[in-house]
C-alpha positions in Angstrom: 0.0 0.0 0.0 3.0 2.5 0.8 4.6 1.6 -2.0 1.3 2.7 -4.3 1.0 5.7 -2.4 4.3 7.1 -2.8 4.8 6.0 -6.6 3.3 8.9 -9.2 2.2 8.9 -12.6 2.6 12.0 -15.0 -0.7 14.2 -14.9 1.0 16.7 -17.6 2.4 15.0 -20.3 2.6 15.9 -23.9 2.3 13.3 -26.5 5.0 15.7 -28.7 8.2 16.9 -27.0 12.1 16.3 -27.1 11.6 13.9 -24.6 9.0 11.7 -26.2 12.1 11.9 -29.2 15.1 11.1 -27.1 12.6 8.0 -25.9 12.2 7.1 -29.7 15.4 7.3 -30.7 16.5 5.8 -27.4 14.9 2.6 -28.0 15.5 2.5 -32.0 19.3 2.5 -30.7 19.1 0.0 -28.5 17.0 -2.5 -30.6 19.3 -1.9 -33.3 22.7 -3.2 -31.0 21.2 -5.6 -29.2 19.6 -7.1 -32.4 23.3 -7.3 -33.3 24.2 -10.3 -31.1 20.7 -11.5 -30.4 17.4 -12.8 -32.0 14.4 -10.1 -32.2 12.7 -11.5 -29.4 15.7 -11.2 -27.1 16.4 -7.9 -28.4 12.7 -6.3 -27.9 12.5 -8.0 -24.4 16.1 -5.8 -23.7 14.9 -3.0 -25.1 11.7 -2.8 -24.0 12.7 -4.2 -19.8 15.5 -1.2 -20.1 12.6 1.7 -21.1 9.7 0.3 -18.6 12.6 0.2 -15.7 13.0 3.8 -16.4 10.0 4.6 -15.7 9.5 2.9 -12.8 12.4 4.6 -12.0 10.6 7.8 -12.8 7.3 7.1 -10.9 9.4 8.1 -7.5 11.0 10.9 -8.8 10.1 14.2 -9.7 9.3 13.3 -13.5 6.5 10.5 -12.8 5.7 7.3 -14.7 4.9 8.1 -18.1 2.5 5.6 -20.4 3.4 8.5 -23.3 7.2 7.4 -22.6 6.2 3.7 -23.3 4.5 4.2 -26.3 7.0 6.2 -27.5 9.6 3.1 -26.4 7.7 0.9 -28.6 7.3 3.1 -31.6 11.0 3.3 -31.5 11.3 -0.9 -31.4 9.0 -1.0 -34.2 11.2 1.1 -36.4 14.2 -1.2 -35.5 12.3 -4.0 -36.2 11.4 -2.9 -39.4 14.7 -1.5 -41.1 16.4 -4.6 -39.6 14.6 -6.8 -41.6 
């Protein structure tokens, strides 16, 4: 219960902004080198684990858990995925 009380989600958040890029980009880069050495699944499951810990990270800080980051995360997997074909 103390733990859900003191972790915050974002009330403000645009779905446009530098960070909602640096997210995209974030995750397109890290798809793209951890597809390097490992299958796609293994390299989504990375990417996507390192972007959702993050946030988590976020939800006791002053930025707040973001779903708009997430999204963003897997837009940015999705474009890996697709030029790596």
């Amino acid at each position: 219960m103390i733990y859900l009380l003191s972790f915050g989600f974002e009330t403000k958040d645009s779905w446009f902004s530098k960070d909602k890029f640096k997210h995209f980009f974030t995750s397109y880069i890290i798809y793209s080198f951890s597809r390097e050495n490992l299958n796609k699944e293994k390299a989504i499951s990375i990417t996507f684990s390192i972007g959702i810990s993050k946030e988590i990270f976020d939800g006791f800080r002053k930025e707040k858990f973001s779903y708009k980051d997430l999204v963003w995360d897997i837009l940015g997997i999705c474009l890996g995925v697709m030029i790596y074909k």
